[in-house]
Structure formats: C-alpha cells, structure tokens
C-alpha positions in Angstrom: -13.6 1.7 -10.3 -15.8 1.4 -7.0 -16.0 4.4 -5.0 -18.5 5.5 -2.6 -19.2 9.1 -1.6 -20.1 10.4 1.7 -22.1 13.6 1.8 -24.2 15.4 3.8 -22.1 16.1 7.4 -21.7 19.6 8.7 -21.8 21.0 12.6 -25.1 20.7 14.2 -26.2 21.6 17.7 -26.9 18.7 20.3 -30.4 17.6 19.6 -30.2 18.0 16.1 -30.4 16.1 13.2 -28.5 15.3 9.8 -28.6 13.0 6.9 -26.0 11.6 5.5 -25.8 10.2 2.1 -23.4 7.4 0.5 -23.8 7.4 -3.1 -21.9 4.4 -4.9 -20.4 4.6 -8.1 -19.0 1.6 -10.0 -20.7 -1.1 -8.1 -24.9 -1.9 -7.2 -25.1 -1.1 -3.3 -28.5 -3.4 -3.3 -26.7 -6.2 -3.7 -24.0 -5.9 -1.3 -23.6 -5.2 2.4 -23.5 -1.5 3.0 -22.3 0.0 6.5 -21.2 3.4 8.3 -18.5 3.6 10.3 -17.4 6.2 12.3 -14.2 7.4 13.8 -13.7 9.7 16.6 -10.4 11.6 17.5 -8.3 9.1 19.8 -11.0 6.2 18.9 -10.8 3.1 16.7 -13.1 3.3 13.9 -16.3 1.4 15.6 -19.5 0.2 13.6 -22.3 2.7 13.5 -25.2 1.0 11.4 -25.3 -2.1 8.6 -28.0 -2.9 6.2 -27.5 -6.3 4.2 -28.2 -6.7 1.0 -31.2 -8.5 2.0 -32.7 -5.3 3.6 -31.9 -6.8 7.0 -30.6 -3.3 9.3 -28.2 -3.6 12.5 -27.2 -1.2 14.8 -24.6 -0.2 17.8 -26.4 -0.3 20.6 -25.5 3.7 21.5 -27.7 4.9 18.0 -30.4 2.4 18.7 -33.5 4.5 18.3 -32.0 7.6 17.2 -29.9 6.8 13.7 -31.8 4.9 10.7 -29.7 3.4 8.0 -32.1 2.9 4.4 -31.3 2.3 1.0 -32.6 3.6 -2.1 -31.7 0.9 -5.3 -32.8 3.7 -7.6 -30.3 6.3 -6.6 -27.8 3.8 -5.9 -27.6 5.6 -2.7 -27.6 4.2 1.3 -28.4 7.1 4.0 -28.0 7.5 7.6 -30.8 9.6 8.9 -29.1 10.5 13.0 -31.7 12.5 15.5 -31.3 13.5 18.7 -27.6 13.8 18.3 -25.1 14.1 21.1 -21.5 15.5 21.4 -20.4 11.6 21.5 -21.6 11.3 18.2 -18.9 14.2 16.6 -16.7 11.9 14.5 -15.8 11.4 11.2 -18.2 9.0 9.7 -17.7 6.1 6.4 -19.4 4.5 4.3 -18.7 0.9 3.8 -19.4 -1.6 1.2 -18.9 -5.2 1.6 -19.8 -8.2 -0.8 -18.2 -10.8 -3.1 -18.0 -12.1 -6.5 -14.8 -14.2 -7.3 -13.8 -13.8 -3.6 -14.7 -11.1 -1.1 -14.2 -6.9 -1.3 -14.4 -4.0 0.7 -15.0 -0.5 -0.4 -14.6 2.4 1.7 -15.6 5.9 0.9 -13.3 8.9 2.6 -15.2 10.3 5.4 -17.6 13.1 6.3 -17.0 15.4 9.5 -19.7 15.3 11.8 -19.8 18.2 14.6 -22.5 17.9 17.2 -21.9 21.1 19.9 -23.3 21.2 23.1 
C-alpha cells in the first residue's frame, strides 16, 4: 500500500525556516511526480512546489526564491526546504505523488501543520 508521510512542520517565527520531509512507502518517488500542497484555513488547497520525475522543479509564484523542493532516491524521500517564511505561509501542507502504470494515480499523504507567527 502507497502511503507518503509528511514530517517535519511545527510553529516557527516569521523569518524562519523549516524542512519538511515526505517519505514514501510502497511506491519509488523518483519515478513519479512528487508535489506539496498546502491548505490554509478558508482556502482551497493551492500548489506549493512540484518536482517531476525527470528532476524538472516548479514553483507558485509566492515561494519563488524562498522554498526549494529536492529529492533524495536513496531515502525514498522529497523535502521542501521554506526560508524566509511569512504568516501567509501557516497552512497545512501535503505531499503529493502523481504517476502511472496501467492508468494514472494519486497519492496523498495526511498533512503537517505549519505555524509561521509574526
């Protein structure tokens, strides 16, 4: 069974940084499409950051410059590394797995809180 874990949130002060980590159990991240997600209180869930399984990296144009998403094959694990946070960034944030075999699937993992205080 596919399940990624999210890990690594926690309350930080504005300016900060944290890492989070998605480790994937059940299924090879570098060869699918992984993603976070996040979800605010109010908010649809909105993209955050995508890398491919290609290596290629994408992000929303508010994290440019401040959140990096990377991968490492050996741990099986994707990261987002997010500096300079700001209040806007406090949301519950998912990791994401997209990819196909016999037809496509999506994986999501359940969420890790991430405070930012002013």
């Amino acid at each position: 069974q596919v399940q990624p874990v999210e890990s690594g949130g926690g309350l930080v002060q504005a300016g900060g940084s944290l890492r989070l980590s998605c480790a994937a159990s059940g299924i090879i991240v570098s060869l699918n499409n992984m993603g976070w997600y996040r979800q605010a209180p109010g908010n649809e869930r909105e993209l955050v950051a995508t890398i491919t399984s290609a290596g290629r990296t994408d992000y929303a144009d508010s994290v440019k410059g401040r959140f990096t998403i990377s991968r490492d094959n050996a741990k099986n694990t994707v990261y987002l590394q997010m500096s300079s946070l700001k209040s806007e960034d406090t949301a519950v944030y998912y990791c994401n797995i997209k990819g196909h075999g016999t037809g496509w699937y999506e994986y999501w993992g359940q969420g890790t809180q991430v405070t930012v205080s002013s």
